[in-house]
C-alpha positions in Angstrom: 20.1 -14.5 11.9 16.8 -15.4 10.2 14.3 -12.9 10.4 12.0 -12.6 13.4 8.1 -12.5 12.9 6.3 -10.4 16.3 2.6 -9.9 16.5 1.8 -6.0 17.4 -1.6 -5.9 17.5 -4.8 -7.1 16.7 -8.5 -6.9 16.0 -8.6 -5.6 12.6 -10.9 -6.8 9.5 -8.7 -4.9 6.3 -5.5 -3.0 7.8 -3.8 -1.2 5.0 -1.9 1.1 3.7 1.3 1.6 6.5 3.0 4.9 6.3 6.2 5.3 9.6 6.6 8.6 10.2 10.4 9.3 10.5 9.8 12.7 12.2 7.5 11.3 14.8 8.9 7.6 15.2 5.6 6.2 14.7 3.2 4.2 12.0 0.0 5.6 10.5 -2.3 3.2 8.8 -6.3 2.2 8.0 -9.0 0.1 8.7 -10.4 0.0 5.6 -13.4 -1.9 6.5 -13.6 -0.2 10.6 -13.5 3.3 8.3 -10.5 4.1 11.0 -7.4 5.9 10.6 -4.5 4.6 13.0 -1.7 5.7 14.7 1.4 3.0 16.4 4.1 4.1 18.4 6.2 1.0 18.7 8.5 2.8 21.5 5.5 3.1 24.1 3.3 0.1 22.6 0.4 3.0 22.0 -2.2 2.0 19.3 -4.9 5.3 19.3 -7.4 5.5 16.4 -10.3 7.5 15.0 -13.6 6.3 13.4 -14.4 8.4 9.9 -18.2 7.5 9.5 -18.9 4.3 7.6 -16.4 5.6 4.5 -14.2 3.1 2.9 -11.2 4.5 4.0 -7.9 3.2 2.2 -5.0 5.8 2.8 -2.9 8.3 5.5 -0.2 10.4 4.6 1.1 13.1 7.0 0.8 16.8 5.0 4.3 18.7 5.2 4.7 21.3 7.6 1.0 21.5 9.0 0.8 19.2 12.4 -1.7 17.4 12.5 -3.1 17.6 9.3 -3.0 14.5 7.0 -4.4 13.1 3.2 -6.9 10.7 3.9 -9.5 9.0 0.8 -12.6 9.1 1.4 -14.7 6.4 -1.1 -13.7 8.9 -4.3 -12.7 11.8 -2.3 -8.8 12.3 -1.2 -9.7 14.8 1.6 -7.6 17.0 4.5 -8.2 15.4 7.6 -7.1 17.3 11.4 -6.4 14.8 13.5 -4.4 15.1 16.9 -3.4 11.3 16.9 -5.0 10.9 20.2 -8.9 11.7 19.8 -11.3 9.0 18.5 -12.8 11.8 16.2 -11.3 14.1 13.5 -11.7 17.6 13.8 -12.0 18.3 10.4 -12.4 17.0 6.8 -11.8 19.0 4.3 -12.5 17.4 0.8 -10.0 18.2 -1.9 -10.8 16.3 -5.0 -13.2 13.5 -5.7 -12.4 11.0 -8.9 -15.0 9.3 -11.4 -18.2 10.8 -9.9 -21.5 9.1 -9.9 -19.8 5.9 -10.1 -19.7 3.5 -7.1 -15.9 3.1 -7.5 -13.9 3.8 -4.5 -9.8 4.9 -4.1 -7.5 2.4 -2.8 -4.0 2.3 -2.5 -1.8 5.0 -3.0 1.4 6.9 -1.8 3.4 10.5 -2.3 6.9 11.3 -4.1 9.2 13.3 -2.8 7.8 16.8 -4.2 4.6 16.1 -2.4 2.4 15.0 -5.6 0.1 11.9 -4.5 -0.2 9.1 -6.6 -3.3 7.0 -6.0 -5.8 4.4 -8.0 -9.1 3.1 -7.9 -11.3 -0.2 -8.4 -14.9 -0.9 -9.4 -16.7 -1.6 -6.0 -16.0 -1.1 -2.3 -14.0 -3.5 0.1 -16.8 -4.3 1.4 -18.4 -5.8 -1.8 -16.0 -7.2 -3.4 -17.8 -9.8 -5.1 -18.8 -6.9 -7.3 -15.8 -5.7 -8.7 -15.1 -6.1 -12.4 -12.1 -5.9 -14.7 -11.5 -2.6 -16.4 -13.1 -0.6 -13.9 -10.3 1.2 -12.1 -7.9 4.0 -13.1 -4.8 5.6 -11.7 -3.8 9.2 -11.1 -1.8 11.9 -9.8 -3.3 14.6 -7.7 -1.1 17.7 -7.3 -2.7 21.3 -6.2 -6.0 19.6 -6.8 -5.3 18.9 -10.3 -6.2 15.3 -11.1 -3.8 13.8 -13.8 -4.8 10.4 -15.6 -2.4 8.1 -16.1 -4.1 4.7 -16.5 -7.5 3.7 -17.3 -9.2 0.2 -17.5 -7.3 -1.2 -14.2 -9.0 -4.2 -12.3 -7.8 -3.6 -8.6 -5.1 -0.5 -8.5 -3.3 -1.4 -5.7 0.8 -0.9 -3.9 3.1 1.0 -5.6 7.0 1.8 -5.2 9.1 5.1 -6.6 13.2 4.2 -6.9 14.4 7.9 -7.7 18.1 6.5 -8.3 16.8 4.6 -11.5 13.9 7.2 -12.0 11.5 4.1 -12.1 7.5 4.0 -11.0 6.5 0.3 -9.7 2.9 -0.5 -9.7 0.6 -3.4 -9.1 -2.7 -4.1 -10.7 -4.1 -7.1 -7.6 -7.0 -8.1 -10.6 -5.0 -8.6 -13.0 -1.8 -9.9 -11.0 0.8 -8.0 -12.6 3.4 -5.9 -11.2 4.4 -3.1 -13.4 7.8 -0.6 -13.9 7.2 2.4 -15.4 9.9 4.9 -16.8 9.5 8.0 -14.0 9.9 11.7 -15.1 9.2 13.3 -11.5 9.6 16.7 -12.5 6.8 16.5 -15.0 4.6 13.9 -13.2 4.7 11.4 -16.3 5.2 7.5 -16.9 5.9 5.6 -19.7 7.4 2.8 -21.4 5.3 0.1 -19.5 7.4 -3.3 -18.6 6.0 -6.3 -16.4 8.2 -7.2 -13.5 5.9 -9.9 -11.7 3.4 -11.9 -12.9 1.0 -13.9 -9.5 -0.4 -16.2 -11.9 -0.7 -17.2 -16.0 1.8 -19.2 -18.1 5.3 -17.7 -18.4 5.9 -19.0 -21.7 5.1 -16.1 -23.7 7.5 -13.5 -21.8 10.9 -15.1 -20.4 11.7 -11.7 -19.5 8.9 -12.0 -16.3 9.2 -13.3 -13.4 5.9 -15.8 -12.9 5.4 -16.8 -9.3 5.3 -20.6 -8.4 1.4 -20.9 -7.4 2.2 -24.0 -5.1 4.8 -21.8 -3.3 2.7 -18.4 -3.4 -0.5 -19.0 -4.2 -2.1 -15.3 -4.2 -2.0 -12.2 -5.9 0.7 -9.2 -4.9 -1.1 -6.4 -3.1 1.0 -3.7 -1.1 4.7 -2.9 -2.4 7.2 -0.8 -0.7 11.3 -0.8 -1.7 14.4 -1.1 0.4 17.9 1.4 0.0 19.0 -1.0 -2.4 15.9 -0.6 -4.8 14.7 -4.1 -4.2 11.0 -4.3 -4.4 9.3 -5.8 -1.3 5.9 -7.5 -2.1 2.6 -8.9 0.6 1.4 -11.6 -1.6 -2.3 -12.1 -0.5 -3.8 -15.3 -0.1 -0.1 -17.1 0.3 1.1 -15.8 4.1 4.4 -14.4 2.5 5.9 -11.5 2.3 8.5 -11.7 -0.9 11.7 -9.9 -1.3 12.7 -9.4 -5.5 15.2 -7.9 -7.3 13.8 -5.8 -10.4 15.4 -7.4 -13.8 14.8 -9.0 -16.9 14.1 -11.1 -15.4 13.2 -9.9 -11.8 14.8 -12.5 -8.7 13.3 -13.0 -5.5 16.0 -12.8 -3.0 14.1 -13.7 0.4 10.8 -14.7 1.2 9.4 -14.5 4.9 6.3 -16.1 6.1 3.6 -14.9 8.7 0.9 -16.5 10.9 -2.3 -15.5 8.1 -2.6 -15.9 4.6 -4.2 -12.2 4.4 -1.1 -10.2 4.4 -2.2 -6.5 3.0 0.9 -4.1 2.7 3.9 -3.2 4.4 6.3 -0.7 5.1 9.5 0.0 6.5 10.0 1.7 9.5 11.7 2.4 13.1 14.9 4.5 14.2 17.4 2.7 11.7 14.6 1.8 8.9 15.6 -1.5 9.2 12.0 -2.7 10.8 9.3 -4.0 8.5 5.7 -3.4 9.1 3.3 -5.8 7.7 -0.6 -5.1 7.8 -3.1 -8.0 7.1 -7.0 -8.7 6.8 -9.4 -10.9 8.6 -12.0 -11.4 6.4 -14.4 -14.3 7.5 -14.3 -16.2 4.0 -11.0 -16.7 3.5 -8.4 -19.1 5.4 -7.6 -16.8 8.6 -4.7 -18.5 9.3 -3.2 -18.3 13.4 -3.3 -14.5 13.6 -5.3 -12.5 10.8 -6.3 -9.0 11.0 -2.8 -8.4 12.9 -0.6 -5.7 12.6 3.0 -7.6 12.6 6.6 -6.3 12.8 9.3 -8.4 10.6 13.1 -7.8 11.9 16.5 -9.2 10.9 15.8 -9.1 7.5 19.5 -7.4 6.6 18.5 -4.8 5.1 16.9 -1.1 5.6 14.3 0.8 3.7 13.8 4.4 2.7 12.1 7.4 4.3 8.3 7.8 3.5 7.3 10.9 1.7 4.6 13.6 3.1 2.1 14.9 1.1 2.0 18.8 0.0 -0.6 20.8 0.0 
């Protein structure tokens, strides 16, 4: 059966960063640009969400054992946010940790391993002036018991990333630059090393025939959000090319599958309902780029054969 493409909602500018909650049967994700956190439960159709100020507002992860409570970044701030799910406001915001202070830099993408440590990055300006941002302004971390870790410096656009604890590997995408990276993974220590490029969205291949270099007539963009299925295949929303991209880590990396949807401004993904077998796909709607049928949808990809993993929660 070839996969199925189903619209969920709508009315978003920059949805991002999908996290399904396997406890709760239900997907938590952002409004970057809206400064909203959301909540979807597919099996009632219910879409709530709350406004946080005018923050940019780039990632939700559930905190283990405490209901309600969830991460949330705030510009440079990853903060504790109490939220019933329902209410159009938070109750609380508790700021943890803030990152490269006195800069105008904000925290994007980012996403927890299965001890609870949060691994998150930045870039140089706000979504919401993105003309600004420059090359060799972002960084990426770790954040455990409020203990920042550097891991990176001089990143253009630190964006999805991907942990396969059966290989021990790190995946991680820098949108500026367009490369998508595997790192060596020592999760008891909270290290990386031994950098290799998996994915290259644009540049000439000839230097490296161990990369895989995307076709730019096929998929014309750049990778943004990444998330990996049970069989440690990397799933990829290329934005800018309306494709969502299925590859096989190697020297070099496959693609296996491709699936397109109704807008060029795919976001992120992730998987998610009872079986794991559903794929969530958040996109953007911003007014000067090609929209496509349906931006700023959140869409739900099925028959795709294969399943994903459960998301970790965040500890605290």
């Amino acid at each position: 059966m070839a996969p199925v493409v189903e619209k969920l909602l709508s009315g978003f500018l920059l949805s991002e960063g999908p996290h399904w909650d396997d406890k709760k049967q239900c997907l938590y994700f952002v409004d970057i640009l809206k400064s909203t956190i959301n909540r979807y439960v597919p099996s009632t159709k219910e879409h709530t969400w709350a406004k946080l100020d005018d923050h940019n507002v780039s990632l939700i992860i559930p905190v283990k054992d405490r209901e309600n409570h969830f991460l949330v970044a705030l510009d440079r701030s990853v903060c504790l946010v109490n939220w019933d799910g329902q209410s159009k406001q938070v109750t609380k915001i508790e700021r943890l940790v803030e990152v490269e202070e006195g800069t105008e830099h904000v925290l994007n993408d980012g996403k927890c391993d299965y001890t609870g440590r949060l691994w998150i990055g930045t870039m140089g300006a706000a979504a919401k002036a993105l003309q600004n941002l420059q090359d060799g302004q972002g960084a990426f971390y770790s954040i455990s018991n409020k203990t920042v870790q550097l891991h990176r410096d001089n990143v253009g656009c630190s964006n999805g990333l991907a942990f396969d604890y059966k290989l021990k590997k790190l995946y991680y995408n820098d949108s500026l630059r367009g490369t998508l990276d595997e790192y060596d993974f020592d999760i008891e220590s909270g290290t990386i090393s031994n950098l290799n490029y998996v994915l290259k969205s644009f540049g000439d291949d000839s230097s490296d025939n161990e990369v895989l270099v995307l076709d730019p007539e096929e998929f014309s963009g750049v990778c943004d959000g990444v998330t990996i299925d049970s069989e440690g295949n990397l799933w990829v929303a290329i934005i800018g090319s309306s494709k969502i991209v299925q590859i096989k880590p190697g020297k070099p990396a496959t693609i296996l599958q491709s699936v397109e949807l109704p807008t060029p401004q795919i976001t992120s993904l992730a998987f998610g309902g009872p079986n794991l077998d559903e794929l969530y796909v958040t996109s953007a709607n911003f007014s000067s780029q090609p929209k496509g049928e349906s931006p700023g949808c959140l869409f739900r990809v099925t028959g795709l054969n294969c399943k994903g993993v459960p998301a970790d929660e965040a500890v605290i």
